[in-house]
C-alpha atoms as one frame of an Amber mdcrd trajectory, in Angstrom:
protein
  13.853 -25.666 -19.695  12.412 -25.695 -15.995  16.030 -24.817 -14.647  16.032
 -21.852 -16.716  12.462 -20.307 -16.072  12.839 -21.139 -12.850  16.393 -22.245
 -11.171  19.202 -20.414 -13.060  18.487 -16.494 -11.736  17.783 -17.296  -8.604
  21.588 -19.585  -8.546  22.799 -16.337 -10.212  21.725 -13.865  -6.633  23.055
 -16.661  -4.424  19.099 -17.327  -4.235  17.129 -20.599  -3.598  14.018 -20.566
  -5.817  11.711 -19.457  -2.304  14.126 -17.254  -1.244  14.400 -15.021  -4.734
  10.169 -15.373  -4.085   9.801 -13.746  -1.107  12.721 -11.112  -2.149  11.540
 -10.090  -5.757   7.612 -10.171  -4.570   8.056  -7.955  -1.595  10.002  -5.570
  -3.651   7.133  -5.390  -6.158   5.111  -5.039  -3.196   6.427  -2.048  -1.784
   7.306  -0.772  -5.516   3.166  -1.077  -5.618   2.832   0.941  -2.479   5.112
   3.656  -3.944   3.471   4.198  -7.183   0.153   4.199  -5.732   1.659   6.822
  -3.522   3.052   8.739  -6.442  -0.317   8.816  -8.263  -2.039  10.109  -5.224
   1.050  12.584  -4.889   0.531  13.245  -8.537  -3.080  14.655  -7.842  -2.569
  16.182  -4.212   0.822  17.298  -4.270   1.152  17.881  -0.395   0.266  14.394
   0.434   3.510  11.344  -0.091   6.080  14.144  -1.091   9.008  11.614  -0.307
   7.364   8.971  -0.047   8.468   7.416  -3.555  11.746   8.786  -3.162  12.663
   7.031   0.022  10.751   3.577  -0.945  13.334   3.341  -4.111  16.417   4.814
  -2.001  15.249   2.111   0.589  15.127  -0.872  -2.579  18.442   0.384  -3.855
  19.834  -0.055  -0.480  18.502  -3.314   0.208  19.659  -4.551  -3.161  23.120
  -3.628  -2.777  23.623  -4.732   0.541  22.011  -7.997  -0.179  24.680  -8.484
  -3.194  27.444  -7.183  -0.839  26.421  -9.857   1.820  26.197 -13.145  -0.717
  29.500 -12.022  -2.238  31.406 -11.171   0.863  32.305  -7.891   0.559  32.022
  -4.531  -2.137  29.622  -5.074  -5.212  29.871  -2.607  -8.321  26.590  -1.009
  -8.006
């Protein structure tokens, strides 16, 4: 049971358990920082008019290349 909750995705990524930590909780981070961004956008359209936009292009990136790097070469995205 404790190698599922907390072992088994992490070995799925290529991820130690700290590693997949830091990873997942500074994407929610900045995922945080967007939406907080689009709700203000939401309100005041002038203000964060990209700002979402390039936060998820910038995750998407990250992601991919991450996968690309741990498996040596081109990931399906």
């Amino acid at each position: 049971m404790f190698d599922r909750l907390f072992r088994a995705h992490p070995a799925e990524v290529g991820e130690s358990y700290g590693e997949h930590m830091l990873t997942a909780g500074g994407f929610g981070v900045a995922l945080i920082g967007a939406g907080l961004a689009c709700l203000v956008h939401a309100i005041v359209p002038a203000w964060f008019e990209k700002t979402g936009s390039r936060a998820i292009a910038r995750l998407h990136d990250r992601m991919i290349a991450g996968r690309r790097r741990r498996a040596g070469g081109v990931v399906d995205a």
